[in-house]
DRENGULO-223043 format. One record per residue: y, x negated, z of N, C-alpha, C in turn; residue number from 1; residue in one letter. Coordinates in steps of 0.001 Angstrom, whole numbers. Layout:
! DRENGULO-223043
[[Y X Z] [Y X Z] [Y X Z] NUM A]
...
***
This chain:
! DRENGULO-223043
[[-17289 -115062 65537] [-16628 -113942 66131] [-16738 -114040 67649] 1 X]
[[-15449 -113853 68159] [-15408 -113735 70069] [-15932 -112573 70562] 2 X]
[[-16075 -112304 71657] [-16033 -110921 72347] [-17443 -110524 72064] 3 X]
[[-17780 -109623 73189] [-18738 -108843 73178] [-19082 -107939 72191] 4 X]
[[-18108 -107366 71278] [-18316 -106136 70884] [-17547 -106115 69640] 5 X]
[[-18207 -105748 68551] [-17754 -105938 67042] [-17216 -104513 66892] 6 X]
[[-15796 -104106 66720] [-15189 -103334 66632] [-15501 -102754 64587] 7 X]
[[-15111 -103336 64014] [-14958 -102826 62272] [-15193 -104454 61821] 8 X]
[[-16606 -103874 60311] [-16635 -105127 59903] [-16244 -104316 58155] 9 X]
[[-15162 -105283 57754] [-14611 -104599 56469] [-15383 -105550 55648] 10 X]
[[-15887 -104846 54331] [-16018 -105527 52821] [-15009 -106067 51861] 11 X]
[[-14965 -107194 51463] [-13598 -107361 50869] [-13914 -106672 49087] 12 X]
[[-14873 -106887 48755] [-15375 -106774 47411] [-16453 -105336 47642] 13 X]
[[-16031 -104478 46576] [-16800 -103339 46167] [-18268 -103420 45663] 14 X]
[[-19323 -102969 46062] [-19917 -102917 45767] [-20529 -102342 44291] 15 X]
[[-21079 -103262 43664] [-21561 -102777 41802] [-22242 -101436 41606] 16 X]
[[-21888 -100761 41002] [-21998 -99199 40839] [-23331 -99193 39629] 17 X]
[[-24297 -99495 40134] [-25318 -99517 38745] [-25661 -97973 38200] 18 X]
[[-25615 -97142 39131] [-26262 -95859 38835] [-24823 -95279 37997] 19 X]
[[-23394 -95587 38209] [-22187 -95394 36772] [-22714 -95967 35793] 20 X]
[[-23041 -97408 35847] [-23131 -98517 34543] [-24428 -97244 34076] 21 X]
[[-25271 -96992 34377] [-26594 -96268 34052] [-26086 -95060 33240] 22 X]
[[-25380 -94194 34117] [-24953 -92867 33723] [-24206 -92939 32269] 23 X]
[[-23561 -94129 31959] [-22312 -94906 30885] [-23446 -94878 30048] 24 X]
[[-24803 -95570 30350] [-25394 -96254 29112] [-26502 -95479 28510] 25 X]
[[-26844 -93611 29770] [-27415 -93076 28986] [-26523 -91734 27911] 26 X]
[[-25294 -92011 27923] [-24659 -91240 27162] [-24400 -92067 25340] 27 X]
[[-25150 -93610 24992] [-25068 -94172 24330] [-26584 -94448 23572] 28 X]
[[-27705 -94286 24707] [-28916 -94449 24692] [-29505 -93259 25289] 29 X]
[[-29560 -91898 24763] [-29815 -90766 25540] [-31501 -90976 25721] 30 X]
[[-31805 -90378 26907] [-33397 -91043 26918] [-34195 -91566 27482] 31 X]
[[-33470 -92893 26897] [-33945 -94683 26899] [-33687 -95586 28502] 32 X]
[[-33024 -94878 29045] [-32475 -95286 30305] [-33229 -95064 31550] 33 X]
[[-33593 -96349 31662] [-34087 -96136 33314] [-33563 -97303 34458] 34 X]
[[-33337 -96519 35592] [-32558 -96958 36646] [-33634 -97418 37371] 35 X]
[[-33899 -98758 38152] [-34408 -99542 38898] [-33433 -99971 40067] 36 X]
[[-32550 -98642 40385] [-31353 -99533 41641] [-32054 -100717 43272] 37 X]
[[-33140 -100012 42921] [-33819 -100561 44286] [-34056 -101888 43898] 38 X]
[[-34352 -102403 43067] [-34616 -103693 42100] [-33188 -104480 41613] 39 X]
[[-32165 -103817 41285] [-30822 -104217 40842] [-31305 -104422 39367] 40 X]
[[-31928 -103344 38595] [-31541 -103689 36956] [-31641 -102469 36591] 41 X]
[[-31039 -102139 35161] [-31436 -101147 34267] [-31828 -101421 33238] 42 X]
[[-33318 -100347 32882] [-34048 -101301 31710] [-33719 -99876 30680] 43 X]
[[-33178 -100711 29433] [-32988 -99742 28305] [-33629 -99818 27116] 44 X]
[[-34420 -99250 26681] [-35431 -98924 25410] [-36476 -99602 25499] 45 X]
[[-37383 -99619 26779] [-37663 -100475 26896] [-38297 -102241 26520] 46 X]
[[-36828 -102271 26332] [-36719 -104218 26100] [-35371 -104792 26308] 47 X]
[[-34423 -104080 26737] [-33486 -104787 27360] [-33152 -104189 28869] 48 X]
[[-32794 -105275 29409] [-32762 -105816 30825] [-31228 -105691 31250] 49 X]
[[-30815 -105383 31958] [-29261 -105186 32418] [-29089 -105586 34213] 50 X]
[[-28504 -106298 34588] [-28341 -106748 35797] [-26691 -106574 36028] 51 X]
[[-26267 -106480 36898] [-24508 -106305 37437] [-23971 -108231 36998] 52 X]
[[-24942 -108837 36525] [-24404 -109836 35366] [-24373 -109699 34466] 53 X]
[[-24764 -108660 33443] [-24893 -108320 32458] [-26271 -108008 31385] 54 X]
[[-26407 -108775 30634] [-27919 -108830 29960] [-28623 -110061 30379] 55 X]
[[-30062 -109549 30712] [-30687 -110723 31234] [-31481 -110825 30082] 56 X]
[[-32218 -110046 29506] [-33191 -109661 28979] [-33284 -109095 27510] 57 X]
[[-33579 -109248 26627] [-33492 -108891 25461] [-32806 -109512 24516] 58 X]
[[-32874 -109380 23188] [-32077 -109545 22022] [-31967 -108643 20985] 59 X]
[[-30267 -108938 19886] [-30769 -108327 18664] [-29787 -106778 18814] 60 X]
[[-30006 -106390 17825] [-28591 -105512 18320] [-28652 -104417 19175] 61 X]
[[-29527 -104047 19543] [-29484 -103085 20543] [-29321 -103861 21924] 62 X]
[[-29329 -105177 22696] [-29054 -106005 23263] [-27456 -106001 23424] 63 X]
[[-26720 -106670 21945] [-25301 -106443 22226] [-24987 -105193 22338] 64 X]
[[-25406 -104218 21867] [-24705 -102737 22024] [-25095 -102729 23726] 65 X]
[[-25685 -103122 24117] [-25923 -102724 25997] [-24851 -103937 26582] 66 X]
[[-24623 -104959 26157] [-23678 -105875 26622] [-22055 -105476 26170] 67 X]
[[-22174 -105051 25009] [-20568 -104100 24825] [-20039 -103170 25718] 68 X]
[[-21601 -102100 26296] [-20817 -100989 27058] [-20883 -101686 28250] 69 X]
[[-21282 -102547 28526] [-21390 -103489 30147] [-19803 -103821 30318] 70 X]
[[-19461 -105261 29116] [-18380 -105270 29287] [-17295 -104079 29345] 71 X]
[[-17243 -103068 28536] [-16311 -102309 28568] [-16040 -101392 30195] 72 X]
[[-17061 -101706 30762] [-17315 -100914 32053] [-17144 -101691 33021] 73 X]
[[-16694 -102900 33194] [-16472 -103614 33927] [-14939 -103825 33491] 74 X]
[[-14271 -103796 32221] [-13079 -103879 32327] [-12556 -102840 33219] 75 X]
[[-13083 -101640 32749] [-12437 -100587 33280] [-12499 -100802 34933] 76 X]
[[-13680 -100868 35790] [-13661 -101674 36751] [-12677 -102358 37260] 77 X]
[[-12291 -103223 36547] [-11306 -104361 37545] [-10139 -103960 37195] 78 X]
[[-9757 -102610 35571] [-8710 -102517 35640] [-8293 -101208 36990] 79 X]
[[-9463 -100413 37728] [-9082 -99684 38293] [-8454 -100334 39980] 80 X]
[[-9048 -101426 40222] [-9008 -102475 41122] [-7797 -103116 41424] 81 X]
[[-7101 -103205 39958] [-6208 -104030 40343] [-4887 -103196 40452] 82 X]
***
């Protein structure tokens, strides 16, 4: 960058909404949900792991049921985006 003086620095990409993905996953897991935003995960029952990649952590079906509402919340995501 030239010049003395940085006028506007824009984001091209939105930042990941964990505390929605959270709010989404305690209406499925009432409870069970805890938000670690300062950390970047949400840990649900505790034994699965959720990162803005998806599941890091866990298996077994309560695992895919947290990777179903992930994906479904990220469609919605990119479908609001585009």
């Amino acid at each position: 960058m030239n010049g003395i003086v940085v006028a506007q620095i824009l984001s091209a990409e939105k930042p990941f909404d964990l505390k929605a993905l959270a709010d989404r996953l305690e209406k499925v897991f009432p409870t069970m949900v805890k938000l670690y935003e300062d950390k970047g995960f949400i840990w649900i029952m505790d034994k699965v792991k959720l990162t803005e990649k998806g599941v890091v952590e866990g298996s077994g079906p309560a695992a895919e049921r947290v990777q179903k509402v992930y994906e479904q919340f990220m469609g919605e995501a990119k479908s609001k985006t585009s």
